[in-house]
C-alpha positions as CSV (number, residue, x, y, z in Angstrom):
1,X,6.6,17.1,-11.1
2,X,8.5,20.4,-10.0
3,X,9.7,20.7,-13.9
4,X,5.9,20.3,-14.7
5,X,5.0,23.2,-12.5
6,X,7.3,25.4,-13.5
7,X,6.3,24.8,-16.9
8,X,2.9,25.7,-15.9
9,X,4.0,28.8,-14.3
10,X,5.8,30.1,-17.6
11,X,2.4,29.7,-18.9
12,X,1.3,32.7,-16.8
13,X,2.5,36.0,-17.7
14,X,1.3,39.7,-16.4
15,X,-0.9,39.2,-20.2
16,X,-3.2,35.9,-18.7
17,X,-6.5,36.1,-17.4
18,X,-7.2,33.6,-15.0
19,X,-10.9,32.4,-14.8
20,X,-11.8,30.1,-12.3
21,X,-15.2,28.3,-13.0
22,X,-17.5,26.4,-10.6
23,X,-19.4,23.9,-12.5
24,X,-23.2,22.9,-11.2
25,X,-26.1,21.0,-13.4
26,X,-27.7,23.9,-14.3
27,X,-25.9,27.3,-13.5
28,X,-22.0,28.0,-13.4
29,X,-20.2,30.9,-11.5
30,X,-17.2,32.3,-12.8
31,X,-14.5,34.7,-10.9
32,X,-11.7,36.6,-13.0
33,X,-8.0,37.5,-11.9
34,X,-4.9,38.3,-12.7
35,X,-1.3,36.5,-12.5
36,X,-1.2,37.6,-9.0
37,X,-4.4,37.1,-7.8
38,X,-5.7,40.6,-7.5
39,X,-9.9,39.8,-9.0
40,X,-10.3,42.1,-11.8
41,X,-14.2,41.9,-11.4
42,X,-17.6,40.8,-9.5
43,X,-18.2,37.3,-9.6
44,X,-20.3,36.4,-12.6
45,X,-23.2,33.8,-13.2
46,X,-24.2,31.8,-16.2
47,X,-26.6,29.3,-17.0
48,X,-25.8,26.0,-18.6
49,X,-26.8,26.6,-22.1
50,X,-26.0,28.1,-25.4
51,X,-26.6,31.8,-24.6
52,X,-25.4,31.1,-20.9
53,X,-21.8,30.1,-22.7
54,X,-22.0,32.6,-25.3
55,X,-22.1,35.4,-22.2
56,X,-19.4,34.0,-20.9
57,X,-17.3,34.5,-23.9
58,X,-18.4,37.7,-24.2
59,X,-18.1,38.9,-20.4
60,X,-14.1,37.5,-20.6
61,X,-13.5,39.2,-23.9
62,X,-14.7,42.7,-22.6
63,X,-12.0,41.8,-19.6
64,X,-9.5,41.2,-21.7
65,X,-10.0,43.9,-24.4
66,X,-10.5,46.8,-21.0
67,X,-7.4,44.9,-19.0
68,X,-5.2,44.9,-22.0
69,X,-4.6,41.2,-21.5
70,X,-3.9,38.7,-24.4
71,X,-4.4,35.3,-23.3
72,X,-7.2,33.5,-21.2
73,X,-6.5,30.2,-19.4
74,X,-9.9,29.3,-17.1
75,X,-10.1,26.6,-14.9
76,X,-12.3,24.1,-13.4
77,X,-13.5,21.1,-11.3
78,X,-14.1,17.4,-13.1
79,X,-17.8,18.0,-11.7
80,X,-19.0,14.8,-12.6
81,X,-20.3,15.4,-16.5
82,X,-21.5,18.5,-15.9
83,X,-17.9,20.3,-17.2
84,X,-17.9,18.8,-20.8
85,X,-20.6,20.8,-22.4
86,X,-19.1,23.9,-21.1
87,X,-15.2,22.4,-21.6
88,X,-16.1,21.8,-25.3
89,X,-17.4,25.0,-26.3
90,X,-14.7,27.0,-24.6
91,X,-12.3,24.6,-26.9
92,X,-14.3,25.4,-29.7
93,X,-13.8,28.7,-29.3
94,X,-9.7,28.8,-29.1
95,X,-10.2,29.0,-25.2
96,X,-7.8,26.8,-23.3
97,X,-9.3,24.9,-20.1
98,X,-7.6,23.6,-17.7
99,X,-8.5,21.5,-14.9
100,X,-7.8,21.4,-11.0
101,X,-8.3,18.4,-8.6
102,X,-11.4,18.6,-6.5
103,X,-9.5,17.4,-3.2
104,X,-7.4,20.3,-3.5
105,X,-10.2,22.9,-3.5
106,X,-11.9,21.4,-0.9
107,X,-8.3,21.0,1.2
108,X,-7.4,25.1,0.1
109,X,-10.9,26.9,0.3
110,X,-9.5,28.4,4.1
111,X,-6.5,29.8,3.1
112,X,-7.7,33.3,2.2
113,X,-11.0,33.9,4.8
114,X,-9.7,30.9,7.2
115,X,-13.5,30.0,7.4
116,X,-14.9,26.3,6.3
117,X,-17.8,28.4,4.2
118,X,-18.5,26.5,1.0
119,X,-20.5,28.5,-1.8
120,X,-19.9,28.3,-5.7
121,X,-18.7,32.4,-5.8
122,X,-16.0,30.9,-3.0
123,X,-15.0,27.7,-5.1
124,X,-14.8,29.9,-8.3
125,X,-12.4,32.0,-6.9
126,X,-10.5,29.4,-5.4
127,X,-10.4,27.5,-8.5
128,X,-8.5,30.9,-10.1
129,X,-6.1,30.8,-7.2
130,X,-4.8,27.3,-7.9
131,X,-4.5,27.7,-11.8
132,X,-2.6,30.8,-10.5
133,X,0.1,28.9,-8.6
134,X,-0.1,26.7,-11.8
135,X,-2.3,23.8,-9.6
136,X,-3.8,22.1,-12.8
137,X,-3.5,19.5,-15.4
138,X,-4.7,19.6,-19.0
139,X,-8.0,17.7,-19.4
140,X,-8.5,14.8,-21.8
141,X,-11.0,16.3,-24.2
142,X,-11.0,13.6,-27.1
143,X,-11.9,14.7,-30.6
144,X,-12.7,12.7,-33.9
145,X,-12.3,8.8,-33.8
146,X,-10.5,8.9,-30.0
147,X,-14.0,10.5,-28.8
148,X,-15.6,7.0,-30.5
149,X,-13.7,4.8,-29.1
150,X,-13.8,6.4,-26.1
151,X,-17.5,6.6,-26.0
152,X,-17.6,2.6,-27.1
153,X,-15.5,2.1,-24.8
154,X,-17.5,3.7,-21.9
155,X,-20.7,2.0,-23.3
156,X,-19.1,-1.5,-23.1
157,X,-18.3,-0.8,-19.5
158,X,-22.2,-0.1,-18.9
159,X,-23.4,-3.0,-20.8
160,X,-21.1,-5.3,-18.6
161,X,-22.4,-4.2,-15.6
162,X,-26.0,-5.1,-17.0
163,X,-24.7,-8.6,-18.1
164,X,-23.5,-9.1,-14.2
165,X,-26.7,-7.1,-13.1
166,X,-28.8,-9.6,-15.3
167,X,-26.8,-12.7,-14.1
168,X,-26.5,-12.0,-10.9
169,X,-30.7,-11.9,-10.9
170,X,-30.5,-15.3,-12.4
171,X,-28.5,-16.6,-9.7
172,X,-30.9,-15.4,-7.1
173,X,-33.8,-16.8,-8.7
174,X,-32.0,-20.1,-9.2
175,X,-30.9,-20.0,-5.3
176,X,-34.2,-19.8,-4.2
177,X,-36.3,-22.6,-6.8
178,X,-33.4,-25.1,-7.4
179,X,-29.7,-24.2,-5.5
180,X,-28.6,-27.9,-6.5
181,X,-28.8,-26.5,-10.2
182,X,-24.4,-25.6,-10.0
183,X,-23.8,-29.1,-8.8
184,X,-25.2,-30.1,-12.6
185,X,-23.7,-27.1,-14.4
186,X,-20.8,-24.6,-13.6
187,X,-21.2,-22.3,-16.3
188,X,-24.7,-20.6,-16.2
189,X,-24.9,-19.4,-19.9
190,X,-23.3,-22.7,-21.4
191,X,-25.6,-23.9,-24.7
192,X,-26.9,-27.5,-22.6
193,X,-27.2,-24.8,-19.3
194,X,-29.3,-22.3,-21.1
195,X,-31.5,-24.7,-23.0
196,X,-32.2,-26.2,-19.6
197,X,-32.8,-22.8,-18.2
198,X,-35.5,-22.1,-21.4
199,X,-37.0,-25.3,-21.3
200,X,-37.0,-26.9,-17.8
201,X,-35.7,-24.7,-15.3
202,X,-37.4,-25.8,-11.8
203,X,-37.2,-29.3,-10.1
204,X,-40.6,-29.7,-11.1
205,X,-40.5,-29.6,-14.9
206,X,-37.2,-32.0,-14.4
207,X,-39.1,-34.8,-12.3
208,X,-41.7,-34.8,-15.3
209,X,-39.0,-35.9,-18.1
210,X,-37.3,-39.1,-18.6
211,X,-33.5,-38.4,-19.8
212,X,-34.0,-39.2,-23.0
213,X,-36.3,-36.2,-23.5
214,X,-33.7,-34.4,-21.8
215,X,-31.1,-35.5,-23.6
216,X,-32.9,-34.9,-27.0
217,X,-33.2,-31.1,-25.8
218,X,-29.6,-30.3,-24.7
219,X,-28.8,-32.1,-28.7
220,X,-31.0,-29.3,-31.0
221,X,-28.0,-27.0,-29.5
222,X,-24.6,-29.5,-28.6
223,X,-24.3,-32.1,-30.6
224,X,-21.5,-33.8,-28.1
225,X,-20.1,-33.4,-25.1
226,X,-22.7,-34.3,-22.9
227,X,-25.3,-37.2,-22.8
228,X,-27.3,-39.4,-20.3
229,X,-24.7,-39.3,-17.4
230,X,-25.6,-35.6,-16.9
231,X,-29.6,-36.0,-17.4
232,X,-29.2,-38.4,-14.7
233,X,-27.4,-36.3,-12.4
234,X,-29.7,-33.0,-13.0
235,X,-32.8,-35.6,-12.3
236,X,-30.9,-37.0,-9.1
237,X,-30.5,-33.3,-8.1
238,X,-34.2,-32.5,-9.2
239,X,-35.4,-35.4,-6.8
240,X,-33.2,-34.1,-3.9
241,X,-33.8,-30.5,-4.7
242,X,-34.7,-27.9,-1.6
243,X,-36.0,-25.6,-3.8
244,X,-39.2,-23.4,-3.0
245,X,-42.3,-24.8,-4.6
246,X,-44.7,-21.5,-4.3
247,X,-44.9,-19.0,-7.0
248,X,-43.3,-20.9,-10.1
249,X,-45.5,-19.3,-12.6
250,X,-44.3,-16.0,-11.5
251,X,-40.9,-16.9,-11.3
252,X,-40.6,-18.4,-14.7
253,X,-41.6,-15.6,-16.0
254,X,-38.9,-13.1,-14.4
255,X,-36.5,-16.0,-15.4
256,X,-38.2,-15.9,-19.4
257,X,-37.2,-11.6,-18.9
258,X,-33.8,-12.1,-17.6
259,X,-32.7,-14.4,-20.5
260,X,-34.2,-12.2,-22.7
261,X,-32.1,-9.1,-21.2
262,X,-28.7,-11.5,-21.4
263,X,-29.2,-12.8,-24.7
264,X,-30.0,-9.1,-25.9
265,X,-27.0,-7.4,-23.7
266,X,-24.1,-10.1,-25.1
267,X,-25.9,-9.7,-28.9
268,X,-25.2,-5.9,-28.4
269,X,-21.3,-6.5,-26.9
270,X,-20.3,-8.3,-29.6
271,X,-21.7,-5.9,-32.3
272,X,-20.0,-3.3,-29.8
273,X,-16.2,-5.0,-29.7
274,X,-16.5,-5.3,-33.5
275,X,-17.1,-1.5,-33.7
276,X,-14.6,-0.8,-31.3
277,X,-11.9,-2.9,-33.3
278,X,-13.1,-1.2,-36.6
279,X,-12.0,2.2,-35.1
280,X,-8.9,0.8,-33.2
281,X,-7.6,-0.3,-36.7
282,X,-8.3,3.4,-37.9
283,X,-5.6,4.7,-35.9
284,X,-1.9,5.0,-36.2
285,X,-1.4,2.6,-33.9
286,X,-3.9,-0.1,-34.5
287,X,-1.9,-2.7,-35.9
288,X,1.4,-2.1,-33.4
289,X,-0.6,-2.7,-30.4
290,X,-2.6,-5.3,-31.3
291,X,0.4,-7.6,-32.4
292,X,1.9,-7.7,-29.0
293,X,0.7,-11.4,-28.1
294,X,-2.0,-11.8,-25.3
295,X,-3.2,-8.0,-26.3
296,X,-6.4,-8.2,-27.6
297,X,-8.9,-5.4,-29.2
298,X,-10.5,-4.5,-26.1
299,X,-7.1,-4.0,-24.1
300,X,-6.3,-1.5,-26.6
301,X,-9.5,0.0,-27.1
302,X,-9.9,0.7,-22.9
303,X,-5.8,1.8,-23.6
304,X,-6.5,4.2,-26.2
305,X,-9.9,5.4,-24.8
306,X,-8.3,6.3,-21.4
307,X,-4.8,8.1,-23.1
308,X,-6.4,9.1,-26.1
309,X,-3.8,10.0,-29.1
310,X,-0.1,8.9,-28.0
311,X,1.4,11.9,-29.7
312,X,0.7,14.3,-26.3
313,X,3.1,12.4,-24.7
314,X,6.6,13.1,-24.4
315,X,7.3,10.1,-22.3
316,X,6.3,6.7,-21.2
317,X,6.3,7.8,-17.8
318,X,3.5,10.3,-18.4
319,X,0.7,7.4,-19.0
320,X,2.5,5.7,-15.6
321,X,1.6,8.7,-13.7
322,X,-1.9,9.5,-15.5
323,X,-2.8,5.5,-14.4
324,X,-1.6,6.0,-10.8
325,X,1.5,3.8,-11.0
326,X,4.0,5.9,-10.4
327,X,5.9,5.3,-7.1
328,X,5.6,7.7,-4.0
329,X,8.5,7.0,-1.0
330,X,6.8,7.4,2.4
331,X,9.9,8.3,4.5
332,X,10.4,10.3,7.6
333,X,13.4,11.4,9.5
334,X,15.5,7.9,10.1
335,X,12.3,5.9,9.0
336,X,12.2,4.5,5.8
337,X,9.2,3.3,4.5
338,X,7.9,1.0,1.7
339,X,8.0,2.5,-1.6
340,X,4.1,2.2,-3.5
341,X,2.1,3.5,-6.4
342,X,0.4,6.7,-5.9
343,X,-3.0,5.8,-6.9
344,X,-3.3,9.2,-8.0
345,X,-4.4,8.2,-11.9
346,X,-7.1,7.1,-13.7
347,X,-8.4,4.0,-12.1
348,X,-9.5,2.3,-14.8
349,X,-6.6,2.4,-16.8
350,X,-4.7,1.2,-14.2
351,X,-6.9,-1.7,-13.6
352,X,-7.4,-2.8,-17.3
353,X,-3.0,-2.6,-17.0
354,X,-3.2,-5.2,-14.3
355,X,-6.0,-7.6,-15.6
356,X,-3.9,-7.1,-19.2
357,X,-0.6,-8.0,-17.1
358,X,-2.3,-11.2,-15.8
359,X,-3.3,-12.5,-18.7
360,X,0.1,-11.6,-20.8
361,X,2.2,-13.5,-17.7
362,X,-0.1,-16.5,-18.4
363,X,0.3,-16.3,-22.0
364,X,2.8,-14.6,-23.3
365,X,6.5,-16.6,-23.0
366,X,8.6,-13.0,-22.2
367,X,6.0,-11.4,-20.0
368,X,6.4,-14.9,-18.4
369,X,9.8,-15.1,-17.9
370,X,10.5,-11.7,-16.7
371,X,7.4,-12.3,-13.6
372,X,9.4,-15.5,-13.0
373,X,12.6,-13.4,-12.8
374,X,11.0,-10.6,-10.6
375,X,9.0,-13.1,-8.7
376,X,12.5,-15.7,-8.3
377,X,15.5,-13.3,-8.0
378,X,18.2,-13.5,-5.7
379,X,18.5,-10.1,-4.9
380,X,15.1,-8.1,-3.3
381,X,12.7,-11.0,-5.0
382,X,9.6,-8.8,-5.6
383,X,6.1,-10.4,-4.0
384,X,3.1,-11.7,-6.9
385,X,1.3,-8.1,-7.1
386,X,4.0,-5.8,-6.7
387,X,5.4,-8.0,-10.1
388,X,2.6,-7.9,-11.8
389,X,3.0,-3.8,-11.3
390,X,6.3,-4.1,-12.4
391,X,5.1,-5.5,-15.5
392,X,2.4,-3.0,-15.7
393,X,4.8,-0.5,-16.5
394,X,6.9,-2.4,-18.7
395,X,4.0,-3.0,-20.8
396,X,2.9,0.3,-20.9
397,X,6.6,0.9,-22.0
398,X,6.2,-1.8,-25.0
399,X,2.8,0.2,-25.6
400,X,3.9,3.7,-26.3
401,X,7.1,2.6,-27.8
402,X,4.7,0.7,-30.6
403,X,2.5,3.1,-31.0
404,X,5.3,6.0,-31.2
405,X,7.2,4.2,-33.8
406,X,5.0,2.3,-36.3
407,X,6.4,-0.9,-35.2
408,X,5.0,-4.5,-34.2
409,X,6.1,-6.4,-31.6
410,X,9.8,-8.0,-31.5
411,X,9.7,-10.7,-28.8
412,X,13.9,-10.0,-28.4
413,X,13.8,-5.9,-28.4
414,X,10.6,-6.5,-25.7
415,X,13.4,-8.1,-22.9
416,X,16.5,-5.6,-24.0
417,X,20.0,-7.1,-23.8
418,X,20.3,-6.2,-20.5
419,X,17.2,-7.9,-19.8
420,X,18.3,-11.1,-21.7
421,X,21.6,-11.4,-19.8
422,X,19.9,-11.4,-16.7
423,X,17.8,-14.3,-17.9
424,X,20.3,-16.0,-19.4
425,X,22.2,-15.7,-16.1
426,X,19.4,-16.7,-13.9
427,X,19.0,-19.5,-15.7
């Protein structure tokens, strides 16, 4: 972190003009400075549109051309998606933008007036002040095919939460006209469980069939798998059913919309994954990341859509830290605490690492082993999640070394030697 700073701080010469920039839905204020902090101008405001921008531009290029500088570096708050427009034109443009965390405006806005007053001429200049003292990151600002598949990405998120949003409407009504229903089926969009659902949903269109006419049903879409024992037991439940009776019409027909919305929704996801697999396979590192097995094409596609290209990065250890798993030591004096992740990344990235992690100890025979070894060791045994965060980072390790070199995945080069000995050992 202090290397990364300092890095940042060679950045900023007597020849920068630091512009910090408070972002708003509609209108922006920007504040101007120099390397040490003296404001080189009155605060100035721009709308959020093409000529607002184009001001802008001009308004820092008079600065620069009367101040003699010869390099611009303006700053801003993640406000929401309110930035982007104004992020991307700037890059257009040949302007770098950097970004600062909102917390630590919010936690440095009394260090120059020692007053709690919040306004956007304040947080522009308090923006400046941080990228100043070289307080900022690079944004992620994907271009060409890592801006689709991070846009597919971020649309298969939102169609999942419909899916759940539509299900979990389903469940209601089914809780209220026929709760028996899971004691017949435990998956609610099975084929015999949604033809029931479309053709005899509520205890009362059950009671008037016989099983054979149920049975004959649930066969135009299974052909095995399920026969009269289960006809009997939906009729039992049916018969026993506590269900409300009022307002069935009504209720089929909400039931008739919400099938309509899932069937619709997963129809769209699958066209989606296939689109986000035809784009993963465009990149460099398509076909090393998606032999690893247990890695499928939405694992990679949230992967690449939250890192973007693999070539920014020097190091491994730069996606641990941008996923919040890099350890933090909470120590004081003689007290020595527990060593955790900082939680400070992106939290989707780090989540999709963990649900990946899961599924690769379940499946995949090394990932296996080495949670058995971490889990089973002799010496500090590590507890079920604070493995499966171990092996977090090893696989974003076996990631970034794939995608760096061109390489698919070598079940012995995966472990190391080291690794293998220790194994071997255990064993």
């Amino acid at each position: 972190m202090k290397s990364e700073q300092a890095l940042r701080l060679s950045q900023i010469t007597e020849k920068t003009l630091i512009v910090g920039v408070d972002i708003a839905k509609n209108t922006h204020w920007a504040r101007c400075q120099d390397f040490r902090g003296v404001p080189l101008s009155k605060p100035f405001r721009f709308d959020n549109t093409k000529s607002g921008i184009q001001s802008l531009e001009l308004w820092i290029k008079k600065i620069m051309q009367g101040q003699q500088f010869e390099n611009v570096l303006v700053g801003m708050e993640p406000t929401a998606h309110y930035w982007k427009n104004l992020g991307y034109s700037l890059k257009k443009s040949g302007i770098r933008v950097v970004m600062v965390n909102t917390s630590h405006v919010h936690k440095s806005k009394e260090l120059d007036d020692n007053s709690p007053t919040k306004n956007d001429q304040k947080d522009a200049r308090v923006i400046a002040q941080l990228v100043k003292d070289g307080r900022y990151s690079e944004p992620n600002m994907p271009t060409g095919i890592w801006a689709e598949i991070r846009n597919l990405y971020t649309c298969r998120d939102q169609m999942m939460r419909k899916i759940d949003r539509t299900k979990k409407g389903i469940q209601n009504l089914l809780d209220r006209y026929f709760p028996e229903y899971y004691s017949v089926f435990r998956k609610l969009n099975g084929k015999a469980s949604w033809a029931t659902l479309k053709n005899f949903p509520f205890p009362e269109d059950i009671r008037r069939l016989t099983i054979e006419e149920i049975v004959k049903v649930w066969r135009k879409t299974i052909l095995r798998g399920l026969g009269k024992k289960r006809a009997e037991k939906l009729i039992r439940a049916a018969n026993n059913s506590i269900g409300i009776t009022e307002g069935l019409d009504s209720a089929r027909w909400e039931l008739d919309g919400l099938m309509e919305e899932w069937d619709h929704y997963d129809k769209r996801l699958n066209e989606l994954e296939l689109k986000l697999e035809e784009y993963i396979m465009e990149t460099p590192y398509g076909s090393s990341l998606l032999s690893v097995p247990g890695i499928g094409p939405v694992t990679v596609g949230g992967f690449l859509a939250e890192t973007g290209d693999l070539k920014k990065y020097q190091h491994s250890r730069q996606i641990q830290k941008l996923a919040g798993l890099n350890l933090k030591e909470n120590s004081s004096g003689n007290r020595r605490g527990m060593t955790t992740i900082s939680k400070r990344g992106r939290p989707k990235l780090r989540a999709l690492l963990y649900k990946a992690s899961m599924l690769l100890v379940a499946n995949n025979p090394e990932f296996k082993a080495l949670h058995h070894h971490f889990t089973h060791r002799s010496v500090r045994p590590l507890k079920g999640k604070q493995s499966l965060t171990a092996i977090c980072i090893k696989l974003i390790r076996v990631l970034f070394t794939l995608g760096k070199k061109s390489i698919s995945y070598i079940p012995e080069k995966m472990l190391g030697e080291f690794r293998l000995n220790q194994l071997s050992l255990a064993a």
